[in-house]
TIRO-809811 format. One record per residue (C-alpha): z, x, y; chain. Coordinates in pm, 1 decimal, always signed. Each point is the difference from the previous one (the first is absolute). Layout:
residues N
{voza {Z, X, Y}, "A"};
...
This chain:
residues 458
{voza {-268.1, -3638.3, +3291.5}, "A"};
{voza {-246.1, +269.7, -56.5}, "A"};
{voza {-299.3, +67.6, -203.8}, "A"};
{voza {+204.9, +266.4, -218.0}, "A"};
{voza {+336.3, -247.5, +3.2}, "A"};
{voza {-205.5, -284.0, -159.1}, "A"};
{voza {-153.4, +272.4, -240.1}, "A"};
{voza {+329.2, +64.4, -137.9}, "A"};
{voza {+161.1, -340.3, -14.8}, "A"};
{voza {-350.4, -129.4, -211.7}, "A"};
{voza {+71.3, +381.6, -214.8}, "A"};
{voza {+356.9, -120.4, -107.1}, "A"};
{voza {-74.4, -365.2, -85.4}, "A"};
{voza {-284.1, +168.2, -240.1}, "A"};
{voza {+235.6, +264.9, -96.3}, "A"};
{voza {+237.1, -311.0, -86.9}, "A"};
{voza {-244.0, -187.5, -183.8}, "A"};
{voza {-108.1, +339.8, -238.1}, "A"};
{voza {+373.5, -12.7, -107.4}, "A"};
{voza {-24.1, -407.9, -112.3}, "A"};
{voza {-334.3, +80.8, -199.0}, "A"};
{voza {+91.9, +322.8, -146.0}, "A"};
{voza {-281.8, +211.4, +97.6}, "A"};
{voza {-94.4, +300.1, -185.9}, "A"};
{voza {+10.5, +304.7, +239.5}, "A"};
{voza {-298.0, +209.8, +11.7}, "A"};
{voza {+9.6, +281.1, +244.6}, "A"};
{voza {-292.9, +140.6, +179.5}, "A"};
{voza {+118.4, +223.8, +281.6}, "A"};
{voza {+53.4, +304.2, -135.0}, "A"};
{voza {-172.1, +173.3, +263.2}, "A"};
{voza {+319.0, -137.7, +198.7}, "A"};
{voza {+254.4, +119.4, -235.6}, "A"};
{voza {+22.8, +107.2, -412.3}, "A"};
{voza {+321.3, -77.5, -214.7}, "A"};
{voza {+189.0, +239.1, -156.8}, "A"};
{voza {-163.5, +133.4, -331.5}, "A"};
{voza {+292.6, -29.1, -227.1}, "A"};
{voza {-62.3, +379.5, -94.3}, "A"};
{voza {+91.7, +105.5, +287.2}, "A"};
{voza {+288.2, -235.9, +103.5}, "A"};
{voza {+171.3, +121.5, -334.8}, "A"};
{voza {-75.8, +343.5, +112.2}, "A"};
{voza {+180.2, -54.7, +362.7}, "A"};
{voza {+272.8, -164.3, -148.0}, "A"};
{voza {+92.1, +307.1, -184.9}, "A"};
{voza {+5.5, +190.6, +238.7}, "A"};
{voza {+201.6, -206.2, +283.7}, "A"};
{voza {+266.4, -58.0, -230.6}, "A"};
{voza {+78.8, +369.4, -67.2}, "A"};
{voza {-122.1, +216.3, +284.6}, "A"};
{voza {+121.8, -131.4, +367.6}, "A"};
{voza {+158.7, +336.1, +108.1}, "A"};
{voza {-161.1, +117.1, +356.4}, "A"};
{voza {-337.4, +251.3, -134.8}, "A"};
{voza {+159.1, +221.8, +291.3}, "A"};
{voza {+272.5, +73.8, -141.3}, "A"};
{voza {+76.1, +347.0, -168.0}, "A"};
{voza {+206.8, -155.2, -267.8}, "A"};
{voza {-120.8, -64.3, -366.5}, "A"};
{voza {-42.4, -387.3, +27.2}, "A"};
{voza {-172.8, +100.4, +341.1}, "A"};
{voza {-276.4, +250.7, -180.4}, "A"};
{voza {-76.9, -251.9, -299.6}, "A"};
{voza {-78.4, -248.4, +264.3}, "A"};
{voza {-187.4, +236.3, +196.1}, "A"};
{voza {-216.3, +143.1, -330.1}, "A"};
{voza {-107.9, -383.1, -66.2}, "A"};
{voza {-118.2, +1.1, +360.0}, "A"};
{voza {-210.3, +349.7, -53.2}, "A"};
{voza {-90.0, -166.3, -357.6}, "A"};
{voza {-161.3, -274.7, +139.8}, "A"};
{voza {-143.5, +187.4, +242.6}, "A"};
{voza {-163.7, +250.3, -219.1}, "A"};
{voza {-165.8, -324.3, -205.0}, "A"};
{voza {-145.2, -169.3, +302.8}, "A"};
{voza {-157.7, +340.8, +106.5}, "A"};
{voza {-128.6, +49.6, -351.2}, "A"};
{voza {-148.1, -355.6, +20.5}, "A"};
{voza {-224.5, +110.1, +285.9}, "A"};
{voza {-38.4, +362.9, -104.2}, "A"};
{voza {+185.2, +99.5, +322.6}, "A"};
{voza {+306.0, +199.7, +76.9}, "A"};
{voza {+361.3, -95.7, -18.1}, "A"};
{voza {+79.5, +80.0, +364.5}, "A"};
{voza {-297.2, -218.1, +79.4}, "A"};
{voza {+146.0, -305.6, -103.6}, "A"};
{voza {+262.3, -180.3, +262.5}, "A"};
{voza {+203.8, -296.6, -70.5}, "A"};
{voza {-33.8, -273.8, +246.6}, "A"};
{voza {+214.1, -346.4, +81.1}, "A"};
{voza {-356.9, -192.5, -44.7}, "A"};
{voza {-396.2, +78.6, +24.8}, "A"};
{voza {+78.1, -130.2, +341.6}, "A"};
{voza {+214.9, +252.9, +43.8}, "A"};
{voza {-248.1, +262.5, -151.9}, "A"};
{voza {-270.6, -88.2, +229.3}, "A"};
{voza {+261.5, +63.1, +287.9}, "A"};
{voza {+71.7, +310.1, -89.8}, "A"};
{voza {-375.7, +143.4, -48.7}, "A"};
{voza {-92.1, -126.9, +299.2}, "A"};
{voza {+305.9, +21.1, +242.8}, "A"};
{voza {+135.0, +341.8, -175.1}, "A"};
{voza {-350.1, +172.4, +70.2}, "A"};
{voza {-54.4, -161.6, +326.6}, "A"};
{voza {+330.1, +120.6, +101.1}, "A"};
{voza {-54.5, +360.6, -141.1}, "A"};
{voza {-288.0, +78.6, +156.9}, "A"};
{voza {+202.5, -87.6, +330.1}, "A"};
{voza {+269.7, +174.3, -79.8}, "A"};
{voza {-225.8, +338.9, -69.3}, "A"};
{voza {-153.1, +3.3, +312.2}, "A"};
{voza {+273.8, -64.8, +184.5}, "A"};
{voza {+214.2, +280.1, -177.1}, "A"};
{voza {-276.3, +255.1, +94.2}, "A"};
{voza {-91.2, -96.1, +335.5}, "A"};
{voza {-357.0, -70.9, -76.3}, "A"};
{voza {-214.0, -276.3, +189.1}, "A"};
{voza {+47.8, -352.3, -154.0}, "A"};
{voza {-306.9, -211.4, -52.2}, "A"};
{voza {+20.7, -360.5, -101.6}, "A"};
{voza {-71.3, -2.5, -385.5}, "A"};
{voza {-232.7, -226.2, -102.9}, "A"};
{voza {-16.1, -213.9, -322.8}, "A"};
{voza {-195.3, -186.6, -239.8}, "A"};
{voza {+97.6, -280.7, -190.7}, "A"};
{voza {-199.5, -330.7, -136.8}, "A"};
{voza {+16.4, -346.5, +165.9}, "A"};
{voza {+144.1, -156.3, -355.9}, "A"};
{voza {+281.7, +215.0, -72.2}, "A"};
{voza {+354.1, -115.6, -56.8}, "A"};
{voza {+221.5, -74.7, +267.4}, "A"};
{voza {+201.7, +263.2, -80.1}, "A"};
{voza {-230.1, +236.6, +95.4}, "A"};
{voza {-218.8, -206.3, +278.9}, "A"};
{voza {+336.3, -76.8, +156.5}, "A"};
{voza {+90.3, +354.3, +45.6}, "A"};
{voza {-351.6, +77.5, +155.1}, "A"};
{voza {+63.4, -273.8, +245.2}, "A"};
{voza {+370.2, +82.0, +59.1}, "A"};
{voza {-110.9, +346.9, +92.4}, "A"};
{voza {-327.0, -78.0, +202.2}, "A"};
{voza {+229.4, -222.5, +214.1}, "A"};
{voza {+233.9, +334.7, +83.5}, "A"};
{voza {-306.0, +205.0, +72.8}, "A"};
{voza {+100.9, +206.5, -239.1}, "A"};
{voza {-370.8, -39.1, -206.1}, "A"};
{voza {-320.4, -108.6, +4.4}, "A"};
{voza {-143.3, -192.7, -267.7}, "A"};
{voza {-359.1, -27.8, -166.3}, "A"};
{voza {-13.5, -399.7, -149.0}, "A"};
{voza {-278.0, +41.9, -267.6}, "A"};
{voza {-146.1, -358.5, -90.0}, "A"};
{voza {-49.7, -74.3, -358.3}, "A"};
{voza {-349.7, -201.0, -96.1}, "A"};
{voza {+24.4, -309.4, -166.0}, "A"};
{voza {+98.6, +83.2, -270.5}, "A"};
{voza {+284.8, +191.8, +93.3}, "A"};
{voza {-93.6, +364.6, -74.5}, "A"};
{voza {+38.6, +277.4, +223.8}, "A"};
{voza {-329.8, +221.7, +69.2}, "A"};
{voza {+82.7, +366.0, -65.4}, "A"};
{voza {-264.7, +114.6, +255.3}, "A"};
{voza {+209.1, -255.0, +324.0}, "A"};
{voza {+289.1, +261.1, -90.3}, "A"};
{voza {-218.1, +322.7, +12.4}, "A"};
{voza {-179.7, -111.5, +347.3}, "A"};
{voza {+403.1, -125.5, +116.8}, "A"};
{voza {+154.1, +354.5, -48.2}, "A"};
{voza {+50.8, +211.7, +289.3}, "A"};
{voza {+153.0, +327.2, +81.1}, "A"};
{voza {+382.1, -176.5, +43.4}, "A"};
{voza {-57.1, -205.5, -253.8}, "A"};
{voza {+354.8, +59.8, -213.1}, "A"};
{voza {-16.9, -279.2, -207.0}, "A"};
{voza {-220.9, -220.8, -227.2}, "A"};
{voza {+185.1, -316.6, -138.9}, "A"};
{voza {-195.1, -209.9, -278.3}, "A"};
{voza {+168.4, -200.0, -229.2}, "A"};
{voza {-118.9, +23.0, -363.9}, "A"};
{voza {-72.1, -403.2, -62.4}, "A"};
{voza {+55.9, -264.3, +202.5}, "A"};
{voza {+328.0, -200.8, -63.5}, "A"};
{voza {-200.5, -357.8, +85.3}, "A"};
{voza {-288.3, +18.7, -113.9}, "A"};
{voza {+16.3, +283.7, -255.0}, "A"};
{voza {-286.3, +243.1, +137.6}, "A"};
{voza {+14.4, +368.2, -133.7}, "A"};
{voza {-98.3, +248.6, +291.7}, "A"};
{voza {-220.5, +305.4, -131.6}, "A"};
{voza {+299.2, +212.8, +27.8}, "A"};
{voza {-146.5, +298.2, -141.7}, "A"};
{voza {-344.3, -52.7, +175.5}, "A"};
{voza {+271.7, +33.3, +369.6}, "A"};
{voza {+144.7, +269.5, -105.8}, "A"};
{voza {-316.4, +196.5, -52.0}, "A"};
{voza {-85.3, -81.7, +412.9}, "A"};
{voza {+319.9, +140.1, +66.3}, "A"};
{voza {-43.3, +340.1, -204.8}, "A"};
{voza {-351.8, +40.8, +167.7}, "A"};
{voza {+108.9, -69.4, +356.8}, "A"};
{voza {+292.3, +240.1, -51.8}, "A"};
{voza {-223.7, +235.2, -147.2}, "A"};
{voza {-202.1, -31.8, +305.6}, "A"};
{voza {+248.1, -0.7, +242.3}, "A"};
{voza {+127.5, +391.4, -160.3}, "A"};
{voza {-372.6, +112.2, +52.5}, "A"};
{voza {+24.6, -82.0, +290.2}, "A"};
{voza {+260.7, +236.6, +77.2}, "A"};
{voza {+288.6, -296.0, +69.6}, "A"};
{voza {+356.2, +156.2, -124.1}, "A"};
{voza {+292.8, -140.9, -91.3}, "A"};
{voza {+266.4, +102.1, +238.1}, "A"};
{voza {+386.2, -120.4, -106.5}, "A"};
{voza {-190.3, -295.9, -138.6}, "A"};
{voza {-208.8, -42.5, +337.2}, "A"};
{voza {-373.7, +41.7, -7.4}, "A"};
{voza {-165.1, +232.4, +274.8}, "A"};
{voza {-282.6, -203.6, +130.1}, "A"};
{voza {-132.5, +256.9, +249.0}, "A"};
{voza {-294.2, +160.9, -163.2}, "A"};
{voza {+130.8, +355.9, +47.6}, "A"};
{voza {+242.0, +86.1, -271.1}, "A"};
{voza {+355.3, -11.0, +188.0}, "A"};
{voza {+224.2, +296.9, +111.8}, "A"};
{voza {+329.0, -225.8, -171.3}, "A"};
{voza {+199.7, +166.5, -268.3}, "A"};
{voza {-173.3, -182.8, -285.4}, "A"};
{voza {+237.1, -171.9, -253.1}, "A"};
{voza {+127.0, +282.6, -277.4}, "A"};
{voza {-195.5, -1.7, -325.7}, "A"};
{voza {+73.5, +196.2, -284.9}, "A"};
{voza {-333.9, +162.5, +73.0}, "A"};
{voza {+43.5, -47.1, +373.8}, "A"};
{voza {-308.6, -110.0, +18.9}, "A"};
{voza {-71.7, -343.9, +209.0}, "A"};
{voza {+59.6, -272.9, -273.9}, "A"};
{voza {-231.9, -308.3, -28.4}, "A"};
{voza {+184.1, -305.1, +216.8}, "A"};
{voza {+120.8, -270.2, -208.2}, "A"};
{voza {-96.7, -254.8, +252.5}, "A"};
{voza {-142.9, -235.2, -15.0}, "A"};
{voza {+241.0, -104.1, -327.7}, "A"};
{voza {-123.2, -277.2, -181.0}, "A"};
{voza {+250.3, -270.5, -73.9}, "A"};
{voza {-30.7, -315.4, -235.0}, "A"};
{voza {+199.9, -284.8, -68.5}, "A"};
{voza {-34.0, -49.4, -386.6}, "A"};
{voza {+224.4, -253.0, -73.3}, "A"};
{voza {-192.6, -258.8, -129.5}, "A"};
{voza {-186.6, +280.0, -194.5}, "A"};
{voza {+222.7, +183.2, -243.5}, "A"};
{voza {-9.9, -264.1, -259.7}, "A"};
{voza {-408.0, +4.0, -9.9}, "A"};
{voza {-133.9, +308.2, +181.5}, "A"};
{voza {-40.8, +376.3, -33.6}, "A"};
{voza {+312.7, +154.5, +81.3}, "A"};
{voza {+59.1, +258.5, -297.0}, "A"};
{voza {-156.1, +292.0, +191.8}, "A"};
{voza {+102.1, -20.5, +381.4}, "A"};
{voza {-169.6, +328.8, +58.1}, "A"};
{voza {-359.3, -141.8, -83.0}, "A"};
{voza {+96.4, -350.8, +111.2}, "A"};
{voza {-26.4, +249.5, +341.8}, "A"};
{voza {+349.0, -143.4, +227.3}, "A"};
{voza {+267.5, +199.9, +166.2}, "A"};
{voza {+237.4, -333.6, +7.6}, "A"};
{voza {-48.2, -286.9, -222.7}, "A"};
{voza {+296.2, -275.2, -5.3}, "A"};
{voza {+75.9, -256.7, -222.5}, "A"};
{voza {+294.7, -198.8, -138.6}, "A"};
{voza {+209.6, -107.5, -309.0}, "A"};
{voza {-21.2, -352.2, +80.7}, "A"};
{voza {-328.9, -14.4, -67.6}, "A"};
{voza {-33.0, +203.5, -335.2}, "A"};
{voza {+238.2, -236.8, -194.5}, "A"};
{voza {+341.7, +198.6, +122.2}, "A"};
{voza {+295.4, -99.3, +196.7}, "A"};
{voza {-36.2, -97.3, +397.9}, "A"};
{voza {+140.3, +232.1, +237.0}, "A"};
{voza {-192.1, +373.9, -32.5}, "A"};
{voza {-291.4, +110.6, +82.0}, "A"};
{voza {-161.8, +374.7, -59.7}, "A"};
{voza {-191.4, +228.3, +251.9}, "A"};
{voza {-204.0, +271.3, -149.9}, "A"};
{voza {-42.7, +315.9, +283.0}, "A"};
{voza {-252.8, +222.4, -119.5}, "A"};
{voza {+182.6, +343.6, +69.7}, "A"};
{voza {-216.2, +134.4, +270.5}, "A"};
{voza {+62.9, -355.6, +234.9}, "A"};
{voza {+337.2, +18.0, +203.1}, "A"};
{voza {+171.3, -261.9, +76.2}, "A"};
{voza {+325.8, -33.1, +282.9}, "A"};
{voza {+263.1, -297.6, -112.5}, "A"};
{voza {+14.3, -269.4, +211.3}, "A"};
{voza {+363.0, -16.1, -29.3}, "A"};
{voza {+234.0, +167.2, -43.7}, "A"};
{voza {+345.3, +38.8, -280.4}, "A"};
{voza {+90.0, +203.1, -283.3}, "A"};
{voza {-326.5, +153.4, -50.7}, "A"};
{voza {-101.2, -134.9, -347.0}, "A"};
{voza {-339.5, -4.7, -126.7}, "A"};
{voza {-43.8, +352.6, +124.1}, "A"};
{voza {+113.3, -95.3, +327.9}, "A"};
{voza {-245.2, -294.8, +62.2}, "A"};
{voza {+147.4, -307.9, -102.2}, "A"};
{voza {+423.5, +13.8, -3.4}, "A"};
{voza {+189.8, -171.2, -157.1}, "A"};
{voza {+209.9, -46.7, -308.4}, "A"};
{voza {-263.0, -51.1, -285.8}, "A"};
{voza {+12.5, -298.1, -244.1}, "A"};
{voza {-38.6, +117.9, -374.7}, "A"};
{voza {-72.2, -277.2, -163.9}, "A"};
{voza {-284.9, -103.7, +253.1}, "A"};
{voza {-126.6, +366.2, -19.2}, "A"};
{voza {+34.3, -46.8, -414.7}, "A"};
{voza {-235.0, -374.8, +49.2}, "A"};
{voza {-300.9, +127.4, +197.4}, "A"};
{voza {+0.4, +323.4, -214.8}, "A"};
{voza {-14.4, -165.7, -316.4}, "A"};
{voza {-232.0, -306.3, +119.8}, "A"};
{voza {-240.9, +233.8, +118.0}, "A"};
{voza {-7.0, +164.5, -349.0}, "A"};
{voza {-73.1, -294.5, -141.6}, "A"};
{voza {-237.7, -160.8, +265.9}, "A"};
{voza {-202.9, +329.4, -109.6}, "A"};
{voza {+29.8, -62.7, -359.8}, "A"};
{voza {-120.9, -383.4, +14.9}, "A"};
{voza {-252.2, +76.9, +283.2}, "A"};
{voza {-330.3, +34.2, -220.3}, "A"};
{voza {+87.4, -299.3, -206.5}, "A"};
{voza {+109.4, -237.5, +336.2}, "A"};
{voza {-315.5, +93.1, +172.5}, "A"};
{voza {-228.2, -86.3, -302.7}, "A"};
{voza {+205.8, -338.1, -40.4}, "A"};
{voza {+49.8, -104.3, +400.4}, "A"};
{voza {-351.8, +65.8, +61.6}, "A"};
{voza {-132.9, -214.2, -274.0}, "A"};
{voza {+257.6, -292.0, +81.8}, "A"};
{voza {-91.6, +31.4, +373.1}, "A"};
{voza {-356.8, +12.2, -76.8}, "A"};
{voza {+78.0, -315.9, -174.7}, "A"};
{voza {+195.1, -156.5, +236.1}, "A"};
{voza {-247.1, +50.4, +323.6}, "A"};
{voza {-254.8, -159.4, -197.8}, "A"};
{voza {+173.9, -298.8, -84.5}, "A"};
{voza {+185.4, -58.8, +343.6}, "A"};
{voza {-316.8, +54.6, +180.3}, "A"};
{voza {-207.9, -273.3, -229.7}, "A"};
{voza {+302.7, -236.7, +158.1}, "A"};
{voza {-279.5, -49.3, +305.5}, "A"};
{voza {-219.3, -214.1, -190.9}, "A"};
{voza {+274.6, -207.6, -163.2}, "A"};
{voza {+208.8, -46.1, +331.9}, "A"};
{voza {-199.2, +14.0, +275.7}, "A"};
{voza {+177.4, +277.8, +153.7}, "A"};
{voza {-140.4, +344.2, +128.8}, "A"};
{voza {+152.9, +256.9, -143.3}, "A"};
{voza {-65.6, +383.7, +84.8}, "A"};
{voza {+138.2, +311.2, -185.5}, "A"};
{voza {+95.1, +208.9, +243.6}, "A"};
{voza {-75.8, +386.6, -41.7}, "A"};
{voza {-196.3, +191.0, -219.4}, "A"};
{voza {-88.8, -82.2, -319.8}, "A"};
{voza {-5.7, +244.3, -206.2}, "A"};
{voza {+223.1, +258.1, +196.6}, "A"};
{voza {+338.1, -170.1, -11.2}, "A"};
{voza {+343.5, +45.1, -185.1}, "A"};
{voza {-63.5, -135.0, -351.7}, "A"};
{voza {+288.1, -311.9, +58.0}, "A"};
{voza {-76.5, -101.0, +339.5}, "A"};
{voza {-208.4, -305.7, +102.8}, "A"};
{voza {+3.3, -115.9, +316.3}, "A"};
{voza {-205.7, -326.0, +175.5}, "A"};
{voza {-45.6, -200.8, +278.2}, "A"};
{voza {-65.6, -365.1, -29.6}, "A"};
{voza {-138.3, -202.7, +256.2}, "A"};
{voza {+188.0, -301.7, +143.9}, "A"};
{voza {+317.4, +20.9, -128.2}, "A"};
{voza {+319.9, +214.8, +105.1}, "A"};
{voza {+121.0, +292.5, -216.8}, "A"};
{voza {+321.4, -95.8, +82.8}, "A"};
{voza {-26.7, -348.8, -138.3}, "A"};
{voza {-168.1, +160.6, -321.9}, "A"};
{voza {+317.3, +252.2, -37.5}, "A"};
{voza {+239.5, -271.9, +15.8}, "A"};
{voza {-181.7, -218.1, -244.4}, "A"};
{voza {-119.4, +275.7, -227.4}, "A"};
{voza {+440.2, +79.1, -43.3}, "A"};
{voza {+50.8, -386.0, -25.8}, "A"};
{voza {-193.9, +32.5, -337.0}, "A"};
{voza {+200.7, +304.5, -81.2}, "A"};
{voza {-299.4, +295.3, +108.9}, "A"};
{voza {+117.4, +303.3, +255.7}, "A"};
{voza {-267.1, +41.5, +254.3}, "A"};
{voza {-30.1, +193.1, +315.1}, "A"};
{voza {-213.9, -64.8, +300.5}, "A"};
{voza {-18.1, +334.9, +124.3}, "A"};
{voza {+266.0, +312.0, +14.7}, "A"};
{voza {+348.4, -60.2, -77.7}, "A"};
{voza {+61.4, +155.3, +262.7}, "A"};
{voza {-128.7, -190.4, +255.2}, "A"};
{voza {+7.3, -344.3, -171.1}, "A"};
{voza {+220.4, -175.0, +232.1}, "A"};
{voza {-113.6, +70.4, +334.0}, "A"};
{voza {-234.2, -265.4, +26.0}, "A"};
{voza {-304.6, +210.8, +128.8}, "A"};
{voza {-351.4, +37.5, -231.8}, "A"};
{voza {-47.1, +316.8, -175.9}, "A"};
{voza {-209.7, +270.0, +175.4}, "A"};
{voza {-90.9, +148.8, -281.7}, "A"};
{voza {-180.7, -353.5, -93.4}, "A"};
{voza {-139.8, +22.0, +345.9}, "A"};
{voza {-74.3, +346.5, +19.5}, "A"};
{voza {-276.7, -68.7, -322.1}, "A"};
{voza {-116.5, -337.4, +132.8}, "A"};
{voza {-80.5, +62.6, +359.5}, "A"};
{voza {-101.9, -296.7, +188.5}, "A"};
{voza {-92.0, -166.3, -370.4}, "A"};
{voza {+289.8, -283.2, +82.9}, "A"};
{voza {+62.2, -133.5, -351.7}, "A"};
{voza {+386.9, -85.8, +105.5}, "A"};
{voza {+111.4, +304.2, +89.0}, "A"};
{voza {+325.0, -94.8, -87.8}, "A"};
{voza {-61.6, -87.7, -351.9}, "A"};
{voza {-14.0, +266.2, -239.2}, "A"};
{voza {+180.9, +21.3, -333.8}, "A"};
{voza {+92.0, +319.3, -210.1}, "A"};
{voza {+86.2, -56.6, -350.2}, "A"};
{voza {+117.6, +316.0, -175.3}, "A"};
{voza {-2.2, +26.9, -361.6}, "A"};
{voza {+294.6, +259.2, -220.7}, "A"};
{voza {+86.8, +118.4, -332.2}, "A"};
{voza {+108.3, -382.7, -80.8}, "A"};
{voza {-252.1, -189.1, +91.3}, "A"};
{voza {-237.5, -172.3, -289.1}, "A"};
{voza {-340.2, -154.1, -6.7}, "A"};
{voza {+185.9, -330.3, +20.4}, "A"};
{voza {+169.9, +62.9, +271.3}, "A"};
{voza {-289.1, +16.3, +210.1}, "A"};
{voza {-136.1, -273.2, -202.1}, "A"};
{voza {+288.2, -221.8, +157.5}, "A"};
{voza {-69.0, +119.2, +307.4}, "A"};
{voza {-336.4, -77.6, +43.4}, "A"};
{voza {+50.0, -308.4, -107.0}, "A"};
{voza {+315.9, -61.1, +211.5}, "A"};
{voza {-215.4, +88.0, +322.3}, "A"};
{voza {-297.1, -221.9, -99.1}, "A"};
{voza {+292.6, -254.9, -20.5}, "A"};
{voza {+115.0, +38.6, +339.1}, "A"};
{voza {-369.1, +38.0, +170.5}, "A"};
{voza {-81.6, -333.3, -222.6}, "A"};
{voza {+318.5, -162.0, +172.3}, "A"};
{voza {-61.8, +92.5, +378.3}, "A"};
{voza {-358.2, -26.7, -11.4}, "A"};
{voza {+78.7, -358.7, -25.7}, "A"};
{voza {+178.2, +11.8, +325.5}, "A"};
{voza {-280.3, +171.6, +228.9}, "A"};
């Protein structure tokens, strides 16, 4: 039987024992996954009742449908002070991150291809703690040849050094990937602080007499004999490349999103699933100047980057849970940061009472406003899961997303280094609109409990 198999079988008999004793639920992994706010699920419900025609079609029930779409559009653009025709709807922010990165990738391909010019292995930066959805990208294309990648390591606290990106960038550099805070351990990147080292090395690069050719760069010094690309002024236009991607969503409950233009991206995804909407859609905002190729190909929705027959009422969800995300952000951030403040304090005062080491992991003072996350020494973060939910508390031990596969987290080891506190042991607790004082009351004392119970078995 494996390690995993025995995991599981120990996870139900718990699971069966929380259902004898009645335990209260109190759910901390919000960072995994947000219900429904009622607002909007009355909003959705609305709408999917009354408006399934196809948005394609020509016929009445077909435009009403399609003018939600363009509604909810308009609001999600006004939310980040960008342009309607910026904003694409997305299956997921998996999906989102796919399509910044593969549609871009692809069209800069597919540009100098079309116009016979000579293709040069792009070359990309990214951080060593993103998501999987975007490391696994990186990798997939690495392994094709198709890119080369620039890794930058985080310190130990989990923050990215603007300067490592300045001294990365090169001449076919196309693309600078850094996601806005960390989904494990809650670090907020200096997003702003990036994008400034992009603007200057771009800036650089046109004084230098580097032009933009169908989206290529020149690199010979000498100003090329190519047709440039038409302007309205045709006049050489500044490259967009690098663009400056970022994953933000863990951060468009807590960060600044209301001004994308100052925040300083060209693509920025993020989910519904995450902002208290329904599962299933994500959104990619293209600043207008970026081009993107689809990666597949259909009906040609979403201005002929993402096909396929769009959902209204999911569209309605992440529309109207952004608006309110926006509206409660202020107040959340005030309240989170206190309670986590709180919290920290009191789980990491558990050392002296239990015996056990116990390490906050990531910055202090630069992290999401409900996420906590800690390594304890001796002790699996599996087992502590399990028991946590056997007293009725939702826990993760690192990323949904890569919860069951059995391996440690490299974002844990990417911070730690050759500091072996259990690699394999970290915990994220992630706090939401529902959780109370009390609740983390009960679990700090539930986890005391549990250290108490198998320090008496070491």
């Amino acid at each position: 039987m494996t390690h995993l198999s025995m995991f599981y079988i120990y996870a139900i008999l718990l699971v069966y024992m929380k259902g004898i004793f009645g335990k209260k639920n109190i759910y901390l992994d919000y960072a995994g996954g947000t219900p429904i706010d009622k607002r909007v699920l009355r909003k959705m419900s609305s709408y999917q009742k009354g408006f399934f025609a196809n948005p394609s079609a020509i016929y009445d029930e077909g435009v009403k449908v399609r003018e939600i779409i363009e509604k909810s559009r308009s609001s999600i653009a006004k939310e980040l002070r960008a342009h309607s025709d910026e904003i694409i709807f997305t299956g997921s922010g998996t999906e989102s991150n796919a399509l910044a990165i593969l549609g871009l990738i692809t069209n800069y391909k597919l540009r100098i291809k079309n116009e016979g010019l000579e293709y040069k292995i792009p070359h990309i930066i990214t951080s060593n703690i993103e998501h999987p959805a975007v490391l696994k990208n990186f990798e997939l294309l690495e392994k094709r040849g198709e890119v080369e990648v620039t890794y930058i390591k985080v310190d130990d606290n989990g923050l990215v050094n603007p300067k490592d990106v300045h001294d990365a960038l090169k001449d076919n550099t196309i693309l600078v990937s850094i996601m806005y805070a960390n989904n494990e351990i809650g670090t907020i990147q200096p997003i702003e602080e990036i994008a400034k080292e992009i603007r200057h090395f771009k800036k650089n690069k046109q004084q230098a007499g580097k032009y933009e050719i169908f989206g290529h760069v020149d690199f010979s010094a000498e100003k090329s004999t190519q047709v440039l690309a038409p302007s309205r002024s045709q006049a050489p236009k500044i490259s967009y490349f690098p663009a400056f991607h970022t994953d933000a969503c863990q951060a468009m409950n807590y960060l600044f999103t209301e001004n994308i233009e100052k925040l300083g991206v060209d693509l920025l995804s993020f989910n519904s699933s995450k902002i208290y909407g329904p599962k299933g859609i994500g959104v990619l905002y293209k600043k207008r100047s970026v081009e993107l190729s689809p990666i597949y190909d259909g009906g040609g929705q979403e201005f002929g980057l993402r096909s396929g027959t769009e959902n209204v009422g999911l569209i309605v969800g992440v529309s109207s849970a952004l608006k309110i995300a926006n509206r409660m952000k202020k107040r959340e951030v005030d309240r989170l940061t206190t309670l986590r403040n709180y919290s920290i304090n009191k789980i990491l005062a558990l050392q002296e009472e239990t015996g056990y080491e116990i390490i906050l992991n990531g910055d202090r003072e630069k992290r999401l406003p409900n996420n906590i996350n800690i390594s304890i020494s001796d002790i699996s973060s599996e087992l502590l899961v399990i028991e946590l939910s056997a007293r009725g508390i939702s826990v993760s031990e690192k990323s949904a997303c890569k919860s069951d596969d059995g391996s440690s987290s490299y974002v844990i080891n990417a911070i730690r280094g050759d500091n072996n506190l259990d690699k394999n042991n970290s915990l994220r607790i992630s706090l939401g609109r529902q959780t109370t004082k009390k609740d983390m009351d009960i679990f700090v004392s539930s986890l005391k409990n549990i250290l108490e119970k198998y320090k008496k078995w070491n």
